[in-house]
matplotlib code that plots the C-alpha trace (Angstrom):
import matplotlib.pyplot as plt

x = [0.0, 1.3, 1.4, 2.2, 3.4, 5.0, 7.5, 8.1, 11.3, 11.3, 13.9, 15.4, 13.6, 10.6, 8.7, 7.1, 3.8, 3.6, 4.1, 1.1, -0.8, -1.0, -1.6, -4.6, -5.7, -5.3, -7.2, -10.2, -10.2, -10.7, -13.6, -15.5, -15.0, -14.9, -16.6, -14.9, -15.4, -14.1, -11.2, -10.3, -10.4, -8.4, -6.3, -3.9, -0.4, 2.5, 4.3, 7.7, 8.7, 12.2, 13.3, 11.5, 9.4, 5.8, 4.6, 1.0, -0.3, -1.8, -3.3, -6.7, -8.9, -9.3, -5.6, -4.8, -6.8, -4.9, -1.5, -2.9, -4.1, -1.3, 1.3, -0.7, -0.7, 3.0, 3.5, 1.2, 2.3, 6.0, 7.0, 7.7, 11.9, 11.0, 10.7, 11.4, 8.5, 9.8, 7.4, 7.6, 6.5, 6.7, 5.2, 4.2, 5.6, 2.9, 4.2, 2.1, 0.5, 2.4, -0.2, -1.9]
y = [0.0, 3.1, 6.4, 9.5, 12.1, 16.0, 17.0, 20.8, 22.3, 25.8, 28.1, 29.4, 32.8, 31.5, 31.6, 28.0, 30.1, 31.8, 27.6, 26.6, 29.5, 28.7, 24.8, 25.7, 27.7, 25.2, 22.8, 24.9, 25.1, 21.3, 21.3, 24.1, 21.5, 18.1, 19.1, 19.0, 15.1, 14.0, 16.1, 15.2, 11.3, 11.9, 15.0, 13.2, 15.8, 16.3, 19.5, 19.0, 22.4, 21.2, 20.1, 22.9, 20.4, 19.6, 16.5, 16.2, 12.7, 13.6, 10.0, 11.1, 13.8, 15.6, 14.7, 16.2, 19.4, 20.1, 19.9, 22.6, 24.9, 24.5, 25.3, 28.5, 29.9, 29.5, 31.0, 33.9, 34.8, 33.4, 33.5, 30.7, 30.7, 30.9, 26.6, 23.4, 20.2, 17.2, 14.2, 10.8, 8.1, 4.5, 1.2, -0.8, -4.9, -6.8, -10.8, -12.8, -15.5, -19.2, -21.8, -24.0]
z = [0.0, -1.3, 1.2, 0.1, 2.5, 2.7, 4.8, 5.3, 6.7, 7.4, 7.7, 11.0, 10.2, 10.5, 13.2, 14.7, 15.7, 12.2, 10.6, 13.0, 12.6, 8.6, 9.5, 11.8, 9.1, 7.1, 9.3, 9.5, 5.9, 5.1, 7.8, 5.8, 2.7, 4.3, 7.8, 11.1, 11.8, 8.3, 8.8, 12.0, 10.6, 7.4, 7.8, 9.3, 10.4, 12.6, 13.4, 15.5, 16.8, 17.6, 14.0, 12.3, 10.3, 9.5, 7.8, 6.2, 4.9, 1.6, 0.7, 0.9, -0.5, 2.9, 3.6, -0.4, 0.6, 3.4, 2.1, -1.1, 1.6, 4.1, 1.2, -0.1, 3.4, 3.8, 0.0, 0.8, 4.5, 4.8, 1.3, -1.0, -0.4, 3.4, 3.2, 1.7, 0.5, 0.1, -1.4, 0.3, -1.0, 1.0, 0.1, 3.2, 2.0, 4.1, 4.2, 2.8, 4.9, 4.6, 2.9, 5.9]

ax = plt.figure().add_subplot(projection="3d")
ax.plot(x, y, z, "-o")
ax.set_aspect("equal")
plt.show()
């Protein structure tokens, strides 16, 4: 199974309260589309203060959604030079079950 994921790494210029201001708004722009219990079951996301990084799971709609808004707030208030995306994609190898 295929999961796609965005890490952001921001700058040391930029300000961890400015990053999680844009998430939140971010947030509260997939529950206008999605509605807040969708979003809160598929907009999965991590910010780590300490590392100056955020990571969205973007492998669902809501989850898709997210990552466009979150990156045009950045854009817009930080300014698009202000951090880095980087595009991860895993595939989870599940064993297959021996043959009884």
């Amino acid at each position: 199974m295929a999961t796609d994921l965005y890490r952001y790494k921001f700058d040391e210029n930029v300000s961890v309260e400015d990053v999680e201001a844009a998430l939140l708004l971010a947030v509260w722009g997939c529950e206008a589309l999605h509605g807040e219990s969708q979003t809160r079951l598929d907009a999965a996301h991590y910010l780590h203060p300490a590392s100056r990084a955020c990571v969205i799971h973007a492998g669902t709609l809501v989850g898709r959604d997210l990552n466009r808004l979150f990156v045009r707030f950045l854009e817009r208030e930080l300014g698009p030079d202000s951090f880095r995306i980087e595009r991860i994609t895993r595939t989870d190898h599940q064993p297959k079950e021996a043959a009884a």
